[in-house]
C-alpha positions as CSV (number, residue, x, y, z in Angstrom):
1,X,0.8,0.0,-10.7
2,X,-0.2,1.3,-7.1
3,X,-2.4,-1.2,-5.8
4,X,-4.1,1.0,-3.0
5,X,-5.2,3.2,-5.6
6,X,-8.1,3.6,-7.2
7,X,-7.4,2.3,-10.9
8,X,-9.6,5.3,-12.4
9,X,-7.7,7.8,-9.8
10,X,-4.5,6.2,-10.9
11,X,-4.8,7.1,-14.7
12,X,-5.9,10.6,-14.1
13,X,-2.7,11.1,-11.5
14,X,-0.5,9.6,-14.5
15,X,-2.1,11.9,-16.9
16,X,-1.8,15.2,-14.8
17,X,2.4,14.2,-14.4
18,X,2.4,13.5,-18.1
19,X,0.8,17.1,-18.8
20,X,3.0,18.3,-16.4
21,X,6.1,21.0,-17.6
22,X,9.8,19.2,-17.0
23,X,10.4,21.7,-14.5
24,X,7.5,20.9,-12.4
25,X,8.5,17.2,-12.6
26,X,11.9,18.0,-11.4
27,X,10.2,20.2,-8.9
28,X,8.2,17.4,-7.4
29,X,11.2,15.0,-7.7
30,X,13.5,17.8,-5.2
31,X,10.9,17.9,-2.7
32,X,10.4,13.8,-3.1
33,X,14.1,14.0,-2.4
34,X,14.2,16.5,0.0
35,X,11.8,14.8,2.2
36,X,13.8,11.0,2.0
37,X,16.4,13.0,3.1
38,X,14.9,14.8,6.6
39,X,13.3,11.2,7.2
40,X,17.1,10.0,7.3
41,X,18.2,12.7,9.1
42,X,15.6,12.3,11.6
43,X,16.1,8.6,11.7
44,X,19.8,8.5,12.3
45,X,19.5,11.5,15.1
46,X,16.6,9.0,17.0
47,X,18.9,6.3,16.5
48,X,21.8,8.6,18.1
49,X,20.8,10.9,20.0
50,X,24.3,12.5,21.1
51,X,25.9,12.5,17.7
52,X,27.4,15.7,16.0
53,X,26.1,17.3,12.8
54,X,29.3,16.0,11.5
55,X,28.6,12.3,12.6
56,X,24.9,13.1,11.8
57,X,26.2,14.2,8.3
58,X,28.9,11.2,7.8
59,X,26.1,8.3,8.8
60,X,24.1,10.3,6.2
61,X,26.5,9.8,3.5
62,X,27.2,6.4,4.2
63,X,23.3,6.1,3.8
64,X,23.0,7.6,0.6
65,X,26.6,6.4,-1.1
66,X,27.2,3.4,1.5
67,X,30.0,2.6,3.3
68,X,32.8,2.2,1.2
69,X,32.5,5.4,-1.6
70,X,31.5,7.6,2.0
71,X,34.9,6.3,3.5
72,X,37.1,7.7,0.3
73,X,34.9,10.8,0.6
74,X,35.5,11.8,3.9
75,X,38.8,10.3,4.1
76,X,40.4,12.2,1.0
77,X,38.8,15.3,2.9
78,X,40.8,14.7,5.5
């Protein structure tokens, strides 16, 4: 799958998340998710530098739903 890995490493990393407990998985998959999301963060503040945590939150959301499904968001918020 992963071709800078190791084919041997690969099938042992496969077997330890298949051994793994569900809520270990989901675990793993918040902090996956959890990290995309301060990279985006981060990303959008070094791509605007002046803009408000509510900008900062709105160009997030337009990120992760896009454009249009952010616009009825925040507009029916309003």
């Amino acid at each position: 799958m992963l071709t800078d890995t190791n084919p041997q490493i690969e099938r042992m990393q496969i077997e330890i998340i298949r051994r793994m407990p569900a809520w270990k998985k989901l675990a793993v998959v918040d902090g996956l998710n959890e990290t995309v999301r301060a990279l985006a963060v981060a990303g959008i503040k070094q791509r605007q530098p002046d803009a408000t945590p509510e900008q900062i939150r709105r160009a997030l959301a337009e990120l992760i739903l896009g454009a249009e499904l952010a616009r009825k968001v925040y507009d029916h918020a309003k």
